[in-house]
ROSE-4610 file (N, C-alpha, C; in Angstrom, 1 decimal, always signed):
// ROSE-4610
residu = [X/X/X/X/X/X/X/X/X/X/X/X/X/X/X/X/X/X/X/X/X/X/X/X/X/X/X/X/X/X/X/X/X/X/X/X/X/X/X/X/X/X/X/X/X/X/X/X/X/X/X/X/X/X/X/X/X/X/X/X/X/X/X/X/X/X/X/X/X/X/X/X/X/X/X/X/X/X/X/X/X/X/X/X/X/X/X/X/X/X/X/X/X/X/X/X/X/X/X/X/X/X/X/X/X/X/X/X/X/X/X/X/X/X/X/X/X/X/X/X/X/X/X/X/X/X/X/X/X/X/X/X/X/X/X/X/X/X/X/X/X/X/X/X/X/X/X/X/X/X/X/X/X/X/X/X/X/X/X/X/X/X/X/X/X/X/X/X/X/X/X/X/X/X/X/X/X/X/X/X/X/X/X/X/X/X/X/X/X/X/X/X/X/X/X/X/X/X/X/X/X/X/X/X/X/X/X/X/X/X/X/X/X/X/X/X/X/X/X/X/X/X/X/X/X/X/X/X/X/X/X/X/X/X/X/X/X/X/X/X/X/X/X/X/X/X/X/X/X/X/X/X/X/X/X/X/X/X/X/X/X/X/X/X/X/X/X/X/X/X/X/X/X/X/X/X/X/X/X/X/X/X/X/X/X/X/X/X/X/X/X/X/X/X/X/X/X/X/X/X/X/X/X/X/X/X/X/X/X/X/X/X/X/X/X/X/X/X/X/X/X/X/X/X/X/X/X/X/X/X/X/X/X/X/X/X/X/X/X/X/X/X/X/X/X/X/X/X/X/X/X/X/X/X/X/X/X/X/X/X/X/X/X/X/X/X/X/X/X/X/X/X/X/X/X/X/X/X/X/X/X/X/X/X/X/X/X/X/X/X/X/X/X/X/X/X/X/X/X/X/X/X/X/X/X/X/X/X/X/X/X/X/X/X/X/X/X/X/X/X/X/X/X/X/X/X/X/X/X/X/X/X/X/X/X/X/X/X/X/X/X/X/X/X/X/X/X/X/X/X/X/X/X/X/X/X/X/X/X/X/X/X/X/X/X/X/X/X/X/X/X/X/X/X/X/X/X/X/X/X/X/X/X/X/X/X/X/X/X/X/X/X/X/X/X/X/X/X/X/X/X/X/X/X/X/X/X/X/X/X/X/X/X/X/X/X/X/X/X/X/X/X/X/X/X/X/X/X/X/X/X/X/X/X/X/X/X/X/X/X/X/X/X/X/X/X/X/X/X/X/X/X/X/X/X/X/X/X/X/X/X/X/X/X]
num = [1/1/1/2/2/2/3/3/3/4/4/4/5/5/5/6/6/6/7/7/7/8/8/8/9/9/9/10/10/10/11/11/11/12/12/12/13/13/13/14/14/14/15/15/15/16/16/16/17/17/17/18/18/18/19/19/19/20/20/20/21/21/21/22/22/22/23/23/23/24/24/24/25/25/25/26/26/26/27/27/27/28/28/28/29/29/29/30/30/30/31/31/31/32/32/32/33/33/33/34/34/34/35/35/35/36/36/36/37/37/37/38/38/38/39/39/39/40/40/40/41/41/41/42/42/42/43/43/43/44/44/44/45/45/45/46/46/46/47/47/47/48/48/48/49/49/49/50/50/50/51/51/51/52/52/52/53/53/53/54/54/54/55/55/55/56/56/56/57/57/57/58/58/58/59/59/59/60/60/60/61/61/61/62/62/62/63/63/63/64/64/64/65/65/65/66/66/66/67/67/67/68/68/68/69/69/69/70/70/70/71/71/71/72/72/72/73/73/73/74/74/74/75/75/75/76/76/76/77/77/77/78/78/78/79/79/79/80/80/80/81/81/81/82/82/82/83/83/83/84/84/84/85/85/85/86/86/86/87/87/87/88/88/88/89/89/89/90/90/90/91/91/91/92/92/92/93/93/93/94/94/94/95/95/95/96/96/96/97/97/97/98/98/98/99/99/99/100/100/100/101/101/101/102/102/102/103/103/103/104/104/104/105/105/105/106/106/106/107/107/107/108/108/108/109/109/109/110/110/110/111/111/111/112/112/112/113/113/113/114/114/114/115/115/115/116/116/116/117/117/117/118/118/118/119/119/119/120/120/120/121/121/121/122/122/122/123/123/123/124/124/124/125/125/125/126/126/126/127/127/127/128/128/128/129/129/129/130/130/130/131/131/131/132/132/132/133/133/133/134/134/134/135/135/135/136/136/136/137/137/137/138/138/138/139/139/139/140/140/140/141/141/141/142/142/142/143/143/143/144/144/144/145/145/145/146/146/146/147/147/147/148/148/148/149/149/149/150/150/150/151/151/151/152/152/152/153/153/153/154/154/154/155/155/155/156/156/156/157/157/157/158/158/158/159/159/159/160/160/160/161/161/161/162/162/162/163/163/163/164/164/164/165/165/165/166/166/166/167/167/167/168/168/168/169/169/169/170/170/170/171/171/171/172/172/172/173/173/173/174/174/174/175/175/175/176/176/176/177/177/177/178/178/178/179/179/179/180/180/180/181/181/181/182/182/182/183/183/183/184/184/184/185/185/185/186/186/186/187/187/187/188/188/188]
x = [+2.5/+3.2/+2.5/+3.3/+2.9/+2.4/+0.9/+0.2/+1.2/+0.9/+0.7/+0.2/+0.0/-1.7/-1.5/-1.9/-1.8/-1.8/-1.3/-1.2/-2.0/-2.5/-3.3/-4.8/-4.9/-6.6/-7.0/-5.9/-5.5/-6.2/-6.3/-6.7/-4.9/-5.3/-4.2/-3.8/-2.8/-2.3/-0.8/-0.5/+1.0/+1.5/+2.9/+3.6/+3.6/+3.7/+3.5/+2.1/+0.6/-0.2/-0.4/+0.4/+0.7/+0.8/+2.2/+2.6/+2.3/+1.4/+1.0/-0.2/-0.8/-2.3/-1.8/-2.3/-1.8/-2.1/-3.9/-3.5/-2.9/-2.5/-2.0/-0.4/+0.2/+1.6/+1.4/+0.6/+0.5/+0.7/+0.1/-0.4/+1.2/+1.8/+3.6/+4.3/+4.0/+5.2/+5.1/+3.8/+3.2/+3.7/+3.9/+3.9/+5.3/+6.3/+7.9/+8.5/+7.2/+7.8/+7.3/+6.5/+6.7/+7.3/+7.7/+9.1/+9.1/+9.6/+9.7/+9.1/+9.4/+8.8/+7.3/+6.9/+5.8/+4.7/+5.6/+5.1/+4.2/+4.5/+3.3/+2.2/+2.4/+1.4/+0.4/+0.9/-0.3/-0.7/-0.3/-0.7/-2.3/-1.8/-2.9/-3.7/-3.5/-4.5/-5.5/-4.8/-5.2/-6.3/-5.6/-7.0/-8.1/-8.2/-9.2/-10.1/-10.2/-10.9/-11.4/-10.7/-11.5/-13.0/-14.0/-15.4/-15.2/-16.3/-15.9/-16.5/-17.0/-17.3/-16.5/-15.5/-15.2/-13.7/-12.8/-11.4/-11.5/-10.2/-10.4/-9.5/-9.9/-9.8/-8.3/-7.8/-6.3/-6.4/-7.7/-8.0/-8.0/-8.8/-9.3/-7.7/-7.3/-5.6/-4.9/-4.6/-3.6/-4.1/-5.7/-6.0/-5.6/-6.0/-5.6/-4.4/-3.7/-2.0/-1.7/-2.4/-1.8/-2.6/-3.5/-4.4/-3.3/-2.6/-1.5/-0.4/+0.2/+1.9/+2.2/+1.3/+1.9/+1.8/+1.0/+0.7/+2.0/+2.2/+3.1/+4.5/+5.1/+6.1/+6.1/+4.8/+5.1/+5.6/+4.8/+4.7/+4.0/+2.6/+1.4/+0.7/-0.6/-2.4/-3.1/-3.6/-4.7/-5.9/-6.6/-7.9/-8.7/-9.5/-10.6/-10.6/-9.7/-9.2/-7.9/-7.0/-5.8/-5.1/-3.5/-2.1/-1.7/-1.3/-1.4/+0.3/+1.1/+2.2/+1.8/+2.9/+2.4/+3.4/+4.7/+5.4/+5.4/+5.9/+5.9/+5.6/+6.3/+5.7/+4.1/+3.8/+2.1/+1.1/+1.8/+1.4/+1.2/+2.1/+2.2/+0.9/+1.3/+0.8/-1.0/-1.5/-3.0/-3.0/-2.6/-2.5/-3.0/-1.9/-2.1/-3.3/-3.7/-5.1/-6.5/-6.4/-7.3/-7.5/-6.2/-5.9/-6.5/-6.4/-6.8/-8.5/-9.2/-10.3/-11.0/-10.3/-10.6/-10.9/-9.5/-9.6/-11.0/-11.2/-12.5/-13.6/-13.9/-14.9/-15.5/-15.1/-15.4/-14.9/-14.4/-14.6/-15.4/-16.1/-16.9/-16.1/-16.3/-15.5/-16.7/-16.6/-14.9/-14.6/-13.8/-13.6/-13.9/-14.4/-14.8/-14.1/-13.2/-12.4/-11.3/-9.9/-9.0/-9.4/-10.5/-11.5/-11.0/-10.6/-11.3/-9.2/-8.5/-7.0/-6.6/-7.0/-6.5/-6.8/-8.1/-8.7/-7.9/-7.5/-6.6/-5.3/-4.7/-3.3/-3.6/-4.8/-4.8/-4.9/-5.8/-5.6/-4.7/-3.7/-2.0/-1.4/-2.0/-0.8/-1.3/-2.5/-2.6/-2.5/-2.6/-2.0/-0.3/+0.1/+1.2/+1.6/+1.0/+1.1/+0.5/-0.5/-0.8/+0.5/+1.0/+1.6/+3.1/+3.8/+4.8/+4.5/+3.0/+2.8/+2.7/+2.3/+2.2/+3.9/+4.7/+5.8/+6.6/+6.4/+6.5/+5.7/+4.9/+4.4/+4.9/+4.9/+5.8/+7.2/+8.0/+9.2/+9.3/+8.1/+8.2/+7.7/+7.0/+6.3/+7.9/+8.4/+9.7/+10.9/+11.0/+12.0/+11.3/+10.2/+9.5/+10.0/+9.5/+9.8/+10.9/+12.4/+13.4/+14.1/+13.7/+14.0/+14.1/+12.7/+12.5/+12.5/+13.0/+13.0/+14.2/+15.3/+16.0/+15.5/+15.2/+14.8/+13.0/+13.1/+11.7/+10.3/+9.2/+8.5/+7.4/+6.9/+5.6/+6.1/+5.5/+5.3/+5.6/+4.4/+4.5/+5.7/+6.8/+8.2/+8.7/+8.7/+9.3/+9.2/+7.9/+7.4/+8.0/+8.3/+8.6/+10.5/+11.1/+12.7/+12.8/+14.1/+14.5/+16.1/+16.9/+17.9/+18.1/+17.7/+17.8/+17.8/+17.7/+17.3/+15.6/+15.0/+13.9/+13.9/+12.6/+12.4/+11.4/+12.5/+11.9/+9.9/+9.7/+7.9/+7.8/+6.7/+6.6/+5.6/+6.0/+6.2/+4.6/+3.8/+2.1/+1.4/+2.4/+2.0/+2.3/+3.5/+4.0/+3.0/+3.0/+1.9/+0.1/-0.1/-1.8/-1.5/+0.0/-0.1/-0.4/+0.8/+0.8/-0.3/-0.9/-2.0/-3.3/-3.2/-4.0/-3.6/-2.1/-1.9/-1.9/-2.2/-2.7/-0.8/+0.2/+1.1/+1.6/+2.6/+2.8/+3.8/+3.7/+4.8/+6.3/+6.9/+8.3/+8.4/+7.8/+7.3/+7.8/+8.6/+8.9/+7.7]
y = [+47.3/+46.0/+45.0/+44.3/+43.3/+41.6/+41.8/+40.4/+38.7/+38.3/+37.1/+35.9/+34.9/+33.8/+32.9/+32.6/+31.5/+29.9/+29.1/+27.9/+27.1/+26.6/+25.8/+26.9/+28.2/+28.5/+29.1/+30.1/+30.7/+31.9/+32.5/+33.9/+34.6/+36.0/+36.7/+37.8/+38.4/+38.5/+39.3/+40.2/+40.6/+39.5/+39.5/+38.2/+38.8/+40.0/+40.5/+39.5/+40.0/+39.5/+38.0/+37.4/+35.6/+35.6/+36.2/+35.7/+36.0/+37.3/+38.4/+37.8/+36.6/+36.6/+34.9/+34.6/+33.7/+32.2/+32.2/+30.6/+30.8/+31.9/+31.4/+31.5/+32.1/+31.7/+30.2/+29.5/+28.1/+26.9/+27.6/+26.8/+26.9/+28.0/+28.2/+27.4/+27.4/+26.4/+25.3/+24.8/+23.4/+23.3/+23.7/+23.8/+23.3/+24.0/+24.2/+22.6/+21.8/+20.9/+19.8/+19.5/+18.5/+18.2/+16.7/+16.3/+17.2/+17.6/+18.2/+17.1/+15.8/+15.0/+14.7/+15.8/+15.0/+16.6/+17.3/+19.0/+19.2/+18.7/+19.1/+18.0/+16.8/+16.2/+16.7/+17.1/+17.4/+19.0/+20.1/+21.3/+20.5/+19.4/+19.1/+18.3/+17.9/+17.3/+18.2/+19.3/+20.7/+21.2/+21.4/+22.2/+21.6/+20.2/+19.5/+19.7/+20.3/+20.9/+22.8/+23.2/+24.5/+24.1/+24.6/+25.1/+25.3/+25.1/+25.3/+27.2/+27.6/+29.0/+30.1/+29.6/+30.5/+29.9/+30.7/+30.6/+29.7/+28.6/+27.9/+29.3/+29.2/+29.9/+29.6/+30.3/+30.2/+29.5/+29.2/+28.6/+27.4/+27.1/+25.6/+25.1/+26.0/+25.4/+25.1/+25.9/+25.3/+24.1/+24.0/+23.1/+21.5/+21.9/+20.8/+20.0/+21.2/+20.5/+20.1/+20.9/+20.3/+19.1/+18.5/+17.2/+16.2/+16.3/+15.7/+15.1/+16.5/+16.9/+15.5/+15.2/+14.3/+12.6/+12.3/+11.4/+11.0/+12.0/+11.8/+12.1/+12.3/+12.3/+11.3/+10.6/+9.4/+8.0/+8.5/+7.2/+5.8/+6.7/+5.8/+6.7/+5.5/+5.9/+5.1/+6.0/+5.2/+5.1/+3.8/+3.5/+2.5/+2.4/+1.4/+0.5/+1.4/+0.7/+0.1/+0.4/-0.2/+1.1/+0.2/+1.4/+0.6/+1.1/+0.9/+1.6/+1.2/+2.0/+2.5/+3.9/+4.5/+5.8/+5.0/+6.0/+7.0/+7.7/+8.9/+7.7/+7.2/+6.3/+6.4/+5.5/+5.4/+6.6/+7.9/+9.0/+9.3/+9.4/+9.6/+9.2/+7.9/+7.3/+6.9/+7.8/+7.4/+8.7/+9.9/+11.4/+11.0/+10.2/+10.2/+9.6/+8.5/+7.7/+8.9/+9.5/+10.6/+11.7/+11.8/+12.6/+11.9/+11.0/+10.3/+10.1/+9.9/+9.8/+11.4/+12.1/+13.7/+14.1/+13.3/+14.4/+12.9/+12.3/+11.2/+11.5/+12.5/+12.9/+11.8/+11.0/+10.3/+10.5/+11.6/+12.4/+13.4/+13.2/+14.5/+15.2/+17.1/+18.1/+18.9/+19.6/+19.7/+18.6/+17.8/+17.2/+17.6/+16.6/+17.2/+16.7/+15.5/+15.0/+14.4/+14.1/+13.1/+11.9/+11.4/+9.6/+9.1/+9.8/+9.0/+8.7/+9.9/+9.5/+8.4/+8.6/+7.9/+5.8/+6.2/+4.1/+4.5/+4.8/+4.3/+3.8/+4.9/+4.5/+3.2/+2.6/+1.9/+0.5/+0.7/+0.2/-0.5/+0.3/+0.5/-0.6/-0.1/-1.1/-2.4/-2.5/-4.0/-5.2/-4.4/-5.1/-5.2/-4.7/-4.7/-5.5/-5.7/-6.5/-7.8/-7.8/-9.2/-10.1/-9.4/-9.6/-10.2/-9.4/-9.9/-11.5/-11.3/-12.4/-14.0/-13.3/-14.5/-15.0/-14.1/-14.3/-14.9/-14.4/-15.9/-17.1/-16.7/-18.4/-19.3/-18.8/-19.3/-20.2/-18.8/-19.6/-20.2/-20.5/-21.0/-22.3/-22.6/-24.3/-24.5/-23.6/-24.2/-24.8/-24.1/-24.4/-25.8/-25.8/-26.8/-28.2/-28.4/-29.1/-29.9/-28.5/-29.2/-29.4/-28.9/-29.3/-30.3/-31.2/-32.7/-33.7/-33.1/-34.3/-34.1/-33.4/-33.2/-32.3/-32.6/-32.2/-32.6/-33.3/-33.5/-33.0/-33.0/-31.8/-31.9/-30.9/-30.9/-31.9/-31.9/-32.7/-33.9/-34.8/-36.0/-36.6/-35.6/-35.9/-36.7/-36.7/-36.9/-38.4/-38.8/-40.7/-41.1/-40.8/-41.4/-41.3/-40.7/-40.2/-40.0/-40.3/-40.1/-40.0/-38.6/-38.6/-39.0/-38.8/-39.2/-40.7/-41.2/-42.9/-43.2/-44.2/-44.7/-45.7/-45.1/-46.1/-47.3/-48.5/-49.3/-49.8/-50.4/-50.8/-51.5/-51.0/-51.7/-53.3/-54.6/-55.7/-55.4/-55.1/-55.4/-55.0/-54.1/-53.4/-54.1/-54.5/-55.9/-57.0/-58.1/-58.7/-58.3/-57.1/-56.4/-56.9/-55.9/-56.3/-57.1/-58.1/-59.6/-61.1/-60.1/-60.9/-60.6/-59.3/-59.0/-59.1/-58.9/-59.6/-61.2/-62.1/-63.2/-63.8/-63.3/-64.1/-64.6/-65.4/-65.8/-65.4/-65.3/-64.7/-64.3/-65.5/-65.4/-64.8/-64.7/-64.3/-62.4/-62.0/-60.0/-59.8]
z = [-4.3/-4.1/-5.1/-6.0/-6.2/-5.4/-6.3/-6.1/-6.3/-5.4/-5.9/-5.6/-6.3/-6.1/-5.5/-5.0/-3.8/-4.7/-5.0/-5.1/-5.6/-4.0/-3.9/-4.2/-3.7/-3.4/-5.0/-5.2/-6.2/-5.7/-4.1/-3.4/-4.0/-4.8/-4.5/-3.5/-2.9/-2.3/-2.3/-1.2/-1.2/-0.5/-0.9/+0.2/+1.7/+2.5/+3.3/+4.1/+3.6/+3.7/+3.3/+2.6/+3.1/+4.6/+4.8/+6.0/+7.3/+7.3/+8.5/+8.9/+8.0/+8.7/+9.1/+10.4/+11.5/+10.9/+9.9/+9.0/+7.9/+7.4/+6.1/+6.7/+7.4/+8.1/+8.6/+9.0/+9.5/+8.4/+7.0/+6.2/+5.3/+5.4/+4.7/+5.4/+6.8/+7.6/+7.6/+7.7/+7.3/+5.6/+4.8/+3.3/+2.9/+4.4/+4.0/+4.8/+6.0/+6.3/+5.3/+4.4/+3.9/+2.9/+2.3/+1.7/+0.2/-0.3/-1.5/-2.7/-2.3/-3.8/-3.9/-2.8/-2.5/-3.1/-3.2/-3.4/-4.3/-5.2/-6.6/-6.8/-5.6/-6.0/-4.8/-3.8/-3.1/-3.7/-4.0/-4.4/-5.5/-6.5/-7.1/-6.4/-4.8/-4.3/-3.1/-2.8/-1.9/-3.2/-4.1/-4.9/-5.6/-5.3/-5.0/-3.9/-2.9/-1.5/-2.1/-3.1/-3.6/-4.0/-3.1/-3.7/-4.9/-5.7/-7.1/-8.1/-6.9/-6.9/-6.3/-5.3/-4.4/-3.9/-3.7/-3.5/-2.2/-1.8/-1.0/+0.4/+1.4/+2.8/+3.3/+3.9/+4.3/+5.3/+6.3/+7.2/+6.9/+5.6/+5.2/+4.8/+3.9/+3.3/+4.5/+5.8/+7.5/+7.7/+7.8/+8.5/+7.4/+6.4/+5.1/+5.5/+5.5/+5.5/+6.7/+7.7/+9.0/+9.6/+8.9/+9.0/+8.2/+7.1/+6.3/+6.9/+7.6/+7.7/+8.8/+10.1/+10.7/+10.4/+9.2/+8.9/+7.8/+6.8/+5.9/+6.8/+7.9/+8.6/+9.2/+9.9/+10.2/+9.4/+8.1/+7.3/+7.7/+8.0/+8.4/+8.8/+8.6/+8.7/+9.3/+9.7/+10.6/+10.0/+9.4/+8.9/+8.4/+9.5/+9.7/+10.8/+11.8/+13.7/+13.1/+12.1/+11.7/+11.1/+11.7/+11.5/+10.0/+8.6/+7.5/+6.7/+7.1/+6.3/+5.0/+5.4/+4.1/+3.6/+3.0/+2.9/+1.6/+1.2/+0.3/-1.1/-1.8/-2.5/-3.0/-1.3/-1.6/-1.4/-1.0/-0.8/-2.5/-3.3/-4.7/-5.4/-5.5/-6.3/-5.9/-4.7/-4.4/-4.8/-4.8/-5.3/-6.9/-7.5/-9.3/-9.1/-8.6/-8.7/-8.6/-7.7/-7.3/-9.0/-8.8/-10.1/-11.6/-11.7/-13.1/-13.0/-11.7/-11.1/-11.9/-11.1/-11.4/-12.4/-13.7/-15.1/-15.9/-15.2/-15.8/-15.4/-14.7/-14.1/-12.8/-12.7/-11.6/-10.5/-9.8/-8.6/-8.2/-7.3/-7.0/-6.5/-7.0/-5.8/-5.4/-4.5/-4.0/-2.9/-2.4/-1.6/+0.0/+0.8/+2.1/+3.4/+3.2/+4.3/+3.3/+3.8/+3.8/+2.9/+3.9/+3.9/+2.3/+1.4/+0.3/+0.0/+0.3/+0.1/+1.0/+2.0/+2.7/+2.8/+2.3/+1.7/+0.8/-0.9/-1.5/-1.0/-0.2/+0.3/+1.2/+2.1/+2.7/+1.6/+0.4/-0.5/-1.4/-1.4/-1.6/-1.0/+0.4/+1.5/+1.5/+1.4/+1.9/+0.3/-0.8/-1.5/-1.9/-1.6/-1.1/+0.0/+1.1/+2.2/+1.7/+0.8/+0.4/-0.7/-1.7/-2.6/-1.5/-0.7/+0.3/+0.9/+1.4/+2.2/+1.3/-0.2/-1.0/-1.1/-1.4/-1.6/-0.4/+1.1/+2.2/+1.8/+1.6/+1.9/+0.7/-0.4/-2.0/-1.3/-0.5/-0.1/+1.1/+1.8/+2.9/+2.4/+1.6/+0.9/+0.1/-0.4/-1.3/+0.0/+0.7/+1.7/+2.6/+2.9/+3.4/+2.5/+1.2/+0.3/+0.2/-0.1/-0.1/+1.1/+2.1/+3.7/+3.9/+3.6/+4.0/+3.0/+1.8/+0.4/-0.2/+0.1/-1.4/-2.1/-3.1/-4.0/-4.9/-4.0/-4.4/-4.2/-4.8/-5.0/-3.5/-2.9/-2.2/-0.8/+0.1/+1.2/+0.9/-0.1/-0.4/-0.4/-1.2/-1.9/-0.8/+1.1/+1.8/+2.0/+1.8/+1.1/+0.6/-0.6/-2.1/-1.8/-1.1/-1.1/+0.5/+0.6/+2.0/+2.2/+2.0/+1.8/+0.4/-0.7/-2.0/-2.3/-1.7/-1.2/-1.8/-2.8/-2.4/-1.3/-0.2/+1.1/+0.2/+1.1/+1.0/+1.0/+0.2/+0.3/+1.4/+2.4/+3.4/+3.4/+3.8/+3.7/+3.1/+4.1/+4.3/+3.1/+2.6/+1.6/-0.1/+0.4/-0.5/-0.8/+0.2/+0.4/-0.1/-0.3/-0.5/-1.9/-2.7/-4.3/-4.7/-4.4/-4.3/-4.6/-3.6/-3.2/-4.4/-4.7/-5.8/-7.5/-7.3/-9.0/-8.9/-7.5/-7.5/-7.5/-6.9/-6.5/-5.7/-5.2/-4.2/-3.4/-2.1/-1.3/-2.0/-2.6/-3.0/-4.3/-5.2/-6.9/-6.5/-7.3/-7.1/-8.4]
């Protein structure tokens, strides 16, 4: 029968013997549930967990994916006592980040938990969650603005205009000028 190589471990194998031994049948079903766009980036993020002497274990590969499969089904993570969305997207694009880490030599392997995918993707989210929040608050000071002015700019605007109207100068206030460009009550 012909071999063939496992993927992620690169252990070869009959297909028979893929599926007859109970993790590496765990680690196909787990393999077959997650989303397809998401397939080749984790195969390059699984063989990041190969020892760098020795094929990675059909045990290590089940348990890999099946530490994955319900976090990327949910589309969230849990990390640092906080729930962090995290759909296929930001699954991607912390995969390429890892990846560019990798081919710069600034990852160590073999990798020994999740921990380090999972702060980028949390990383992901919260700038993302910051970038959203700037953009409320942007349109919540603009809607503020022209709420109470027209058209006029900032809080202040609501002073200076009122209904597109200048409000009148208040008398006391009249009188302070007045009094200091040195004129007399009746004099504009």
């Amino acid at each position: 029968m012909r071999l063939i190589p496992c993927i992620c471990c690169g252990a070869e194998m009959t297909l028979d013997v893929a599926i007859a031994h109970e993790r590496s049948r765990a680690a196909v079903m787990a393999a077959f549930k997650l989303p397809n766009r998401l397939g080749d980036a984790l195969i390059s993020y699984i063989a990041l967990f190969r020892p760098l002497k020795r094929q990675l274990s059909h045990d290590r590969l089940a348990s890999l994916l099946e530490e994955l499969l319900p976090m990327i089904q949910a589309a969230q993570i849990e990390r640092n006592g906080r729930t962090w969305p995290a759909p296929i997207e930001y699954w991607r694009a912390a995969i390429e980040a890892m990846m560019v880490k990798r081919d710069t030599g600034r990852l160590q392997r073999p990798l020994k938990s999740h921990g380090y995918l999972l702060e980028v993707i949390a990383g992901i989210a919260s700038g993302a969650e910051a970038q959203a929040e700037t953009k409320r608050e942007q349109e919540r000071a603009y809607a503020y603005s022209t709420e109470r002015t027209g058209n006029a700019p900032g809080p202040l605007g609501h002073y200076l205009q009122i209904g597109g109207v200048s409000a009148p100068m208040p008398p006391e206030t009249r009188a302070m000028i007045n009094k200091i460009l040195g004129r007399r009550n009746g004099d504009a």
